[in-house]
Structures are given as structure tokens and as C-alpha cells.
C-alpha positions in Angstrom: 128.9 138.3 320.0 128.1 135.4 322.3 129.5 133.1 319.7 132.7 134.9 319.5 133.2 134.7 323.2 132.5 131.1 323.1 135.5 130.8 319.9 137.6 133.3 321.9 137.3 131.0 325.2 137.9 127.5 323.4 141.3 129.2 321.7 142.7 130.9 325.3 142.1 127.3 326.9 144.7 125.8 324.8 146.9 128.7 325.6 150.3 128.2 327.5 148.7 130.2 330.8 145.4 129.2 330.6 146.5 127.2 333.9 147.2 130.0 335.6 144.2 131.9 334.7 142.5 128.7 335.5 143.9 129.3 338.9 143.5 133.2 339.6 139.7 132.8 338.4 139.0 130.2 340.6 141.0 131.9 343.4 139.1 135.0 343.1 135.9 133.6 342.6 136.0 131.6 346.5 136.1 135.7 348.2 135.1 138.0 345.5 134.8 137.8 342.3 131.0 136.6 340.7 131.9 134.7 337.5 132.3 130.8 338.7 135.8 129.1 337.3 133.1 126.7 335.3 133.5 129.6 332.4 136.8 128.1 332.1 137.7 124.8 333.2 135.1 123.8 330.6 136.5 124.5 327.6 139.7 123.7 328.8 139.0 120.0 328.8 137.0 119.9 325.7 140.1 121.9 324.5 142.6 118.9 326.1 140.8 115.9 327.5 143.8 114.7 328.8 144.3 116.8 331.0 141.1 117.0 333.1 142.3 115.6 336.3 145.2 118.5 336.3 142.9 120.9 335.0 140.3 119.8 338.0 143.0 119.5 341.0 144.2 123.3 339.1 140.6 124.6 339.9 140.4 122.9 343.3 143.4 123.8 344.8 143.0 127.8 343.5 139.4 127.4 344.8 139.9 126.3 348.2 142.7 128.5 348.4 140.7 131.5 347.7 138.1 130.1 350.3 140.8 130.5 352.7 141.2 134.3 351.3 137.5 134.7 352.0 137.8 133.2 355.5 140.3 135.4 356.0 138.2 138.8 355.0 135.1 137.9 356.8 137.4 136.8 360.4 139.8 139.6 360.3 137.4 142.4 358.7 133.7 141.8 361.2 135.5 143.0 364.2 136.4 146.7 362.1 133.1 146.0 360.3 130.4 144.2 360.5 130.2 144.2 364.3 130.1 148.1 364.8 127.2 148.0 361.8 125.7 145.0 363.7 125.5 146.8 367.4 124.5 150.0 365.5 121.2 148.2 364.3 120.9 146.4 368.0 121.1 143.2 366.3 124.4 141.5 367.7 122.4 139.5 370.1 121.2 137.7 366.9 124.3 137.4 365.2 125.3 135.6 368.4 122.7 133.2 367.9 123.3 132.9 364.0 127.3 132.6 364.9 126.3 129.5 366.9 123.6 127.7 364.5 126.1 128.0 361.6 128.8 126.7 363.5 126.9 123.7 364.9 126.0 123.1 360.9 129.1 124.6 359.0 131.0 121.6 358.0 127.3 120.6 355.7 126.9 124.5 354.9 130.2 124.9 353.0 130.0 121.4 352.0 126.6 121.7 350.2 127.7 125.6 349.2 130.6 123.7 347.8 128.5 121.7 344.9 125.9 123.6 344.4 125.7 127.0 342.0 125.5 129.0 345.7 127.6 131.8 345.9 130.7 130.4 347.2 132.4 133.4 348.3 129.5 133.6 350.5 130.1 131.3 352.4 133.3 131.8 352.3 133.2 135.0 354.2 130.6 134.0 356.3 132.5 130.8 357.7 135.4 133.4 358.5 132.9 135.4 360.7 131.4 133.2 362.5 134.6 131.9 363.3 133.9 128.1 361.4 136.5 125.9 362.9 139.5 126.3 360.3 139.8 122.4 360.2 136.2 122.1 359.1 136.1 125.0 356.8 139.1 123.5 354.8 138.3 120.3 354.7 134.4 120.5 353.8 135.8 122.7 351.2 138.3 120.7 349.7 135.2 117.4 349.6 132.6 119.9 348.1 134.4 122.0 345.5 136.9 118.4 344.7 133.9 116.4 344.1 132.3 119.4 342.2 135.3 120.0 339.6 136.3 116.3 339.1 132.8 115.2 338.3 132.5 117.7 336.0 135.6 117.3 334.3 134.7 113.4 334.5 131.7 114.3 332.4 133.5 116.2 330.2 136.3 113.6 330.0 133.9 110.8 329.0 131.4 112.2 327.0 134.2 115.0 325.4 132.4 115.4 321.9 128.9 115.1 322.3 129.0 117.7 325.4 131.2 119.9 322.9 128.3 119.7 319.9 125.7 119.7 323.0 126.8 123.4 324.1 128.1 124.9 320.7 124.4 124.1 319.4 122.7 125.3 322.6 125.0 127.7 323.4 122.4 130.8 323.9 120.2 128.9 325.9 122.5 127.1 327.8 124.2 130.9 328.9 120.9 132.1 329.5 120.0 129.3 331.9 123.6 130.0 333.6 122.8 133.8 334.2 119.3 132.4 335.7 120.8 130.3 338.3 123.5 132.6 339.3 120.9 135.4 339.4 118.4 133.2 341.6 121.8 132.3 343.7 122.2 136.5 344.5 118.6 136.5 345.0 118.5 133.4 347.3 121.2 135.2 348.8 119.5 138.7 349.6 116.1 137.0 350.5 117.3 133.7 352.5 120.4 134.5 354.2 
């Protein structure tokens, strides 16, 4: 099954739309959705080498875009939401003093959420509560999530091939290690944050 995913995944990214799916995955993904754009934009350039830079600034612009989506949830949602559920539980004192750690540190905390495996959406939505200077938010996001989708499609650009081999012989493992790290990112999540 896993390998017929895989075959199913290296013939849509050579389809006409793939871009646009590149683009609504990696919209999505920056305020709700759990699957990272990664699923795609990878076999799109193994697909079409030649076209990882547009595949990459595809991926970057949909994914800071949707950042802005999430931004938007968490700043016009807390006030309906999360701070009736925060004074019900006596604890917006705290979120006042959260609000102004993460703003004194935002700019690094979407910036390193931006690279990393982290939940993005996260982020995201907790930049839009807190209020995260709109300036910063966009522009540590457009650094992070940039230098995260051009390196990779660098990578894939220059070593094309032997990456291709690389995965389709590893493929199980290398999914399984993927579901691991996006797991311990929830986790991290529920236990850190």
C-alpha cells in the first residue's frame, strides 16, 4: 500500500495542477491542516528537477500565506474564545505574561518553528494571539519557511537521483521516521507549550 502511495505521489507531481495542490497543501498546512507540504514538493522535483526553485518559491509563498490565515484565526478568534476559556480557568494573568515573553522572542520563535518539523500552524495561531507584530511574523516567516523549502529543493536539485534511489529503497523506514517526528512535534506540543 505504502508503495503504491509513493507511485501514485511521483505520477500526480508531474500532473498539470500539481502546482496548485502544491499551493493549497502548503496553505492549509501554515493554520490547520497536519500533513507538512514536504509530502509533496518532494516528489515534485525528483519528478522535474528543473523546476525546484518555482516549485520552492510555490511552497513558500502558499506557506506564508497560510501563516497569515493562521494569524488571522488565533487574533480575531481569542477575544470570542480563548479569552472567555482563559478567565474561566483564572489564568489570564498568565497569558498576560506569556503574551509578553513571546512577543519579546517571536521574531526567533516563528523563525526557528519555520525550519524545524514544529508544528507550524502552531505558531501560527499563537503569533496571531499574542498579537506578534505583523511585520515580524511575516517576515520571520518568509526567512524560516524560504530557507527551509529552497534548501530542500537544493538537495534535491543536486543530488536528484541518488536521493530518488535513497527513499524508494528506504521508503518504510524513512515514512516511519516521518510519522515519529511529527508525532514527538504534537507531543512536544501538548507537554512543552
Amino acid at each position: 500500500m505504502l508503495r503504491r502511495a509513493y507511485d501514485w505521489t511521483m505520477t500526480f507531481s508531474a500532473h498539470h495542477n500539481a502546482m496548485w495542490a502544491l499551493f493549497v497543501i502548503s496553505f492549509i498546512e501554515s493554520s490547520v491542516f497536519p500533513i507538512p507540504p514536504d509530502i509533496l514538493l518532494i516528489p515534485m522535483i525528483l519528478a522535474n528537477r528543473e523546476k525546484a526553485w518555482k516549485i520552492a518559491a510555490v511552497c513558500t509563498i502558499g506557506s506564508v500565506l497560510g501563516g497569515m490565515a493562521g494569524y488571522g484565526i488565533g487574533y480575531f478568534l481569542f477575544e470570542q474564545v480563548g479569552r472567555p476559556l482563559l478567565e474561566f480557568y483564572g489564568k489570564a494573568d498568565k497569558f498576560a505574561e506569556f503574551q509578553e515573553m513571546y512577543n519579546a522572542w517571536g521574531a526567533w520563535v516563528v523563525g526557528m518553528a519555520g525550519l524545524t518539523p514544529f508544528p507550524y500552524k502552531v505558531i501560527t495561531i499563537a503569533s496571531g494571539v499574542t498579537a506578534l507584530n505583523i511585520g515580524t511574523f511575516v517576515i520571520a516567516s518568509v526567512l524560516s519557511r524560504g530557507a527551509r523549502f529552497f534548501i530542500e529543493a537544493w538537495l534535491l536539485w543536486y543530488f536528484g537521483d541518488p536521493i530518488r534511489e535513497f527513499i524508494e529503497k528506504y521508503l518504510g523506514i524513512l515514512v516511519t521516521g516521518g510519522f515519529i517526528v511529527l508525532l514527538g512535534g504534537f507531543i512536544a506540543l501538548k507537554y512543552l507549550v
